[in-house]
Kinemage of the C-alpha trace (Angstrom):
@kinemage 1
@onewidth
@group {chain A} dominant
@subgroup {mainchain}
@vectorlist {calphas} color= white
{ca unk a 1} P -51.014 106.332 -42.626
{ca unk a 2} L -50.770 103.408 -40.426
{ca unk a 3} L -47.494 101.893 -41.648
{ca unk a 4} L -44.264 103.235 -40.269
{ca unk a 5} L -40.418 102.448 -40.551
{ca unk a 6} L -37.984 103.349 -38.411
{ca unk a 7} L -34.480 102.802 -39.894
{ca unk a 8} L -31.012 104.634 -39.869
{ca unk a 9} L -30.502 106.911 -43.324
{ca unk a 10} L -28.676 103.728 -45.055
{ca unk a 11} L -30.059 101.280 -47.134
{ca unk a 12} L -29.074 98.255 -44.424
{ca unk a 13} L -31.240 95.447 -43.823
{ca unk a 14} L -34.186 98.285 -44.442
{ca unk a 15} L -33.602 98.659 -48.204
{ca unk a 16} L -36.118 95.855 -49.094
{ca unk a 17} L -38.803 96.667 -47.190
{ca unk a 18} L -38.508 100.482 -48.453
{ca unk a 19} L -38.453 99.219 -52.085
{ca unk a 20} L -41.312 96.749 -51.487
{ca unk a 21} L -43.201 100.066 -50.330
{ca unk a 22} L -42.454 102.197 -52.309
{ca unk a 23} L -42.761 99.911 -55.481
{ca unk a 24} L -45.638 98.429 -54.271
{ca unk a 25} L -47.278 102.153 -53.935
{ca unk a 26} L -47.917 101.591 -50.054
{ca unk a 27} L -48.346 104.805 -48.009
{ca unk a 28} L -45.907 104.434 -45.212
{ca unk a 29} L -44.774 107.112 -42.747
{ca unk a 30} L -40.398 107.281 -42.626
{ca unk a 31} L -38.799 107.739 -39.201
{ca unk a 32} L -34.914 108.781 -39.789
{ca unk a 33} L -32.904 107.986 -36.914
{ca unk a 34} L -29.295 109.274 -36.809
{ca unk a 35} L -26.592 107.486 -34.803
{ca unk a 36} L -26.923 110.596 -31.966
{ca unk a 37} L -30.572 110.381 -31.752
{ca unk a 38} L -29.577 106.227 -31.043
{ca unk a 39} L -26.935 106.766 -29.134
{ca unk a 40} L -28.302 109.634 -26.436
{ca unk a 41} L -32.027 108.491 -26.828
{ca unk a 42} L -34.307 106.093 -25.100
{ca unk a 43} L -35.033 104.762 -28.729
{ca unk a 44} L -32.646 101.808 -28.127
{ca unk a 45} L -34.229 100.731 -24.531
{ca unk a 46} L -37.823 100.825 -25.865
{ca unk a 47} L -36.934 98.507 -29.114
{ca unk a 48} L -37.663 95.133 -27.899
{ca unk a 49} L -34.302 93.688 -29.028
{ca unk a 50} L -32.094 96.599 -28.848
{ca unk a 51} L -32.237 96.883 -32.282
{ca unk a 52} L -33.736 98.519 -35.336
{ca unk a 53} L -35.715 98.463 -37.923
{ca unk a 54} L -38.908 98.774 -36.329
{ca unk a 55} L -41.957 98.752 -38.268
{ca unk a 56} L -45.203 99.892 -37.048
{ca unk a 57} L -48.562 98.435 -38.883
{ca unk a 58} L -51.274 99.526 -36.813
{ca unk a 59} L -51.516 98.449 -33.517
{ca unk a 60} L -48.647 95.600 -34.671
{ca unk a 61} L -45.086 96.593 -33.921
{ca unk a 62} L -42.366 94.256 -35.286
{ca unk a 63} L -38.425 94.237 -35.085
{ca unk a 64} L -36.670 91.525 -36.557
{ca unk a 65} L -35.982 92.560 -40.259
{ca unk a 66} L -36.780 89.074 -42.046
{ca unk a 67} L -40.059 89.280 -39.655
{ca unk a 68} L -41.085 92.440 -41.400
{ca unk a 69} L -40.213 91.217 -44.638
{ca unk a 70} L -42.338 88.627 -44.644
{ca unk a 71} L -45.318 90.115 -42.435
{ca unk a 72} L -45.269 93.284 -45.524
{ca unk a 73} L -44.877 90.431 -48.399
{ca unk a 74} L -48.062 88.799 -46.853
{ca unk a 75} L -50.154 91.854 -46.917
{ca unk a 76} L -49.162 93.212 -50.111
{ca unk a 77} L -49.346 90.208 -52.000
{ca unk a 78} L -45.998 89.040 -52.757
{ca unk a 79} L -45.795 85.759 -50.557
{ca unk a 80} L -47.055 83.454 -53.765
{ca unk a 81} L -50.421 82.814 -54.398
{ca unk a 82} L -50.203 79.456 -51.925
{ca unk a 83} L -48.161 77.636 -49.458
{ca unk a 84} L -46.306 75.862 -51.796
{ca unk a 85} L -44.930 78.904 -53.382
{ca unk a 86} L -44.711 80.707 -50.192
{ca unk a 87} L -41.982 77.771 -49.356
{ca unk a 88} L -40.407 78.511 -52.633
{ca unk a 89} L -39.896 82.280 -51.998
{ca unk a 90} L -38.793 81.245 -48.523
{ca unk a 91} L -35.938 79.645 -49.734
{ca unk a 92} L -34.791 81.450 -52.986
{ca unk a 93} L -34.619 84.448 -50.084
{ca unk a 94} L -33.350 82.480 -47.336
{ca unk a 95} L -30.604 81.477 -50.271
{ca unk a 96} L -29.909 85.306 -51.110
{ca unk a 97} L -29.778 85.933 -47.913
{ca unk a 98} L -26.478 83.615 -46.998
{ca unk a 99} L -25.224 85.135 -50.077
{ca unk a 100} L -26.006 88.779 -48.711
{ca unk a 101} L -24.601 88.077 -45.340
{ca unk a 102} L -21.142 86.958 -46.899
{ca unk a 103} L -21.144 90.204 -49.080
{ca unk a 104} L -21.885 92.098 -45.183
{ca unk a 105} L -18.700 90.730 -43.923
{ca unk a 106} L -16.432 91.048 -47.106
{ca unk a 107} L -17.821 95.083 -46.493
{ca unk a 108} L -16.176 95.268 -43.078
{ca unk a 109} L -12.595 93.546 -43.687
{ca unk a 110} L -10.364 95.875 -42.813
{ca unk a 111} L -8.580 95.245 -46.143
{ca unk a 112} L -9.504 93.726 -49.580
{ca unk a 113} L -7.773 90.189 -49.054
{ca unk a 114} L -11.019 88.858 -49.543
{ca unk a 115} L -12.116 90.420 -52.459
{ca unk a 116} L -10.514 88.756 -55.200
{ca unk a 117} L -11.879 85.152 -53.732
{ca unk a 118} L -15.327 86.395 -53.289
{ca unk a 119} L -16.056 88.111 -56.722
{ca unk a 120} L -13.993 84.349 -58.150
{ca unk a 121} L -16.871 82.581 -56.635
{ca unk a 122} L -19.398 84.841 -57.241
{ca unk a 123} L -20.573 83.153 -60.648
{ca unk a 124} L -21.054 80.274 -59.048
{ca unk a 125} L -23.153 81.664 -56.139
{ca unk a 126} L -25.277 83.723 -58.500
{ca unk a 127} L -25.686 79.979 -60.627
{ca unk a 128} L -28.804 78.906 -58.646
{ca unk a 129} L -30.448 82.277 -59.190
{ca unk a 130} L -29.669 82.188 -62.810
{ca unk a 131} L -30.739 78.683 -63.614
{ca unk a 132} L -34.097 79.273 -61.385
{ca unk a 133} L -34.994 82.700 -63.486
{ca unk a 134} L -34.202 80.811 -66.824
{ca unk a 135} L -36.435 77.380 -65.628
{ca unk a 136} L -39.662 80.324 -64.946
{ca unk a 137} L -39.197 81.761 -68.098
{ca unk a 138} L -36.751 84.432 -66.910
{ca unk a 139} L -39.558 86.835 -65.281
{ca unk a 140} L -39.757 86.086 -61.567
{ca unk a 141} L -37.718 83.777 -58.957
{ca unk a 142} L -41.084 81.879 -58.005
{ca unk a 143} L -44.525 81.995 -59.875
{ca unk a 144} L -45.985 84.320 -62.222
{ca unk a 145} L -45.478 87.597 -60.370
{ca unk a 146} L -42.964 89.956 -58.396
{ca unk a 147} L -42.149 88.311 -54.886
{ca unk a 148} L -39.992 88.870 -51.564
{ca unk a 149} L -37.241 86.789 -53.289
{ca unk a 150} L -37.241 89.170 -56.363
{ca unk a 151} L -36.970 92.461 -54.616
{ca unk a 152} L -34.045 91.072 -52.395
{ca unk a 153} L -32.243 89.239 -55.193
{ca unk a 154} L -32.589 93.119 -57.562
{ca unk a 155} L -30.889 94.303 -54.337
{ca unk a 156} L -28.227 92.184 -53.725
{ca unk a 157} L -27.193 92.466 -57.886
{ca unk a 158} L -27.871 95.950 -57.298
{ca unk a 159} L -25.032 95.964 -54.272
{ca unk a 160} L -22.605 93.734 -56.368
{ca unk a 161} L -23.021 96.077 -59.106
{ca unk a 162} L -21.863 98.977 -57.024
{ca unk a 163} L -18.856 96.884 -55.346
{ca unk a 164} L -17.955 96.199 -58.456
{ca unk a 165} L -19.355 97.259 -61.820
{ca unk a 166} L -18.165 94.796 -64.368
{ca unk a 167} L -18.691 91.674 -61.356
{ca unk a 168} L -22.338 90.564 -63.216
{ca unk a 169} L -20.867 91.052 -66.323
{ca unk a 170} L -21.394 87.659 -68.545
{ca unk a 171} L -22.988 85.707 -65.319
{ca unk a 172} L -26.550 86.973 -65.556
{ca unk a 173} L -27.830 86.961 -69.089
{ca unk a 174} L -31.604 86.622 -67.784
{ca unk a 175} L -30.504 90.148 -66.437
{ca unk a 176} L -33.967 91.893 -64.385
{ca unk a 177} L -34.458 94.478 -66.528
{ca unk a 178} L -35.032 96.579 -63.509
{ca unk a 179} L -31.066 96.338 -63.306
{ca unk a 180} L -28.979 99.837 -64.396
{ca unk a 181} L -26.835 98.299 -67.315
């Protein structure tokens, strides 16, 4: 197996890329790291920016999550079938991504002051998403098959459903029916 992730045992900015893998049927090798083994190891020093996930493809070695997003998307086929749709994913992900990065911080408030305001405007950030899906015939974000965009906007429904269980309910009727109902 020449593919390898090394990730903490969360989901974390790794979840995508497992799915992708996994889904995708890609052998890959899983490297576990606890918080000790980061903490007292030499892991940290040898990642080029202090920071994981690392993937391993070969002889390629990438941090940089959206980096290895993209590199795996590429090579197993979920980066559009051209440039223009490549652009497309780009920024359908780039999109879910601003929208994952406020659900991040709402995680690590040290109270739930924020909560109400966020699942208020949630319909509204979820909007694009919906009116994109329903525009391509409800199947995929971009295109005629599964992309980068798709897996991470599953994900990020996937995380609002667990924050909140009835939060999707009414705003998504294009539901993936990948989605636990």
């Amino acid at each position: 197996v020449s593919l390898t992730l090394t990730y903490f045992p969360v989901r974390g900015r790794a979840e995508v890329i497992r799915v992708m893998l996994k889904d995708q049927g890609a052998e890959f090798d899983e490297k576990v790291i606890t918080m000790e083994m980061w903490t007292e190891g030499t892991l940290k020093a040898s990642c080029l920016f202090g920071q994981l996930p690392k993937f391993e493809d070969g002889d390629l070695t990438l941090y940089q999550t959206n980096a290895i997003r993209r590199h795996l998307a590429r090579k197993l086929g979920l980066y559009g079938k051209d440039q223009r749709e490549a652009a497309l994913i780009d920024m359908m992900d780039e999109a879910i991504q601003d929208l994952l990065n406020k659900y991040i911080k709402l995680m690590f408030e040290k109270d739930d002051s924020g909560k109400e305001g966020y699942l208020k405007a949630l319909p509204t950030n979820l909007k694009p998403f919906e009116e994109t899906l329903s525009s391509n015939k409800g199947s995929f974000l971009v295109g005629d098959k599964i992309s980068l965009a798709d897996y991470a906007l599953v994900l990020l429904l996937i995380h609002h459903q667990v924050f909140s269980p009835p939060c999707l309910d009414g705003v998504c009727p294009t539901q993936p029916a990948c989605l636990p109902s």
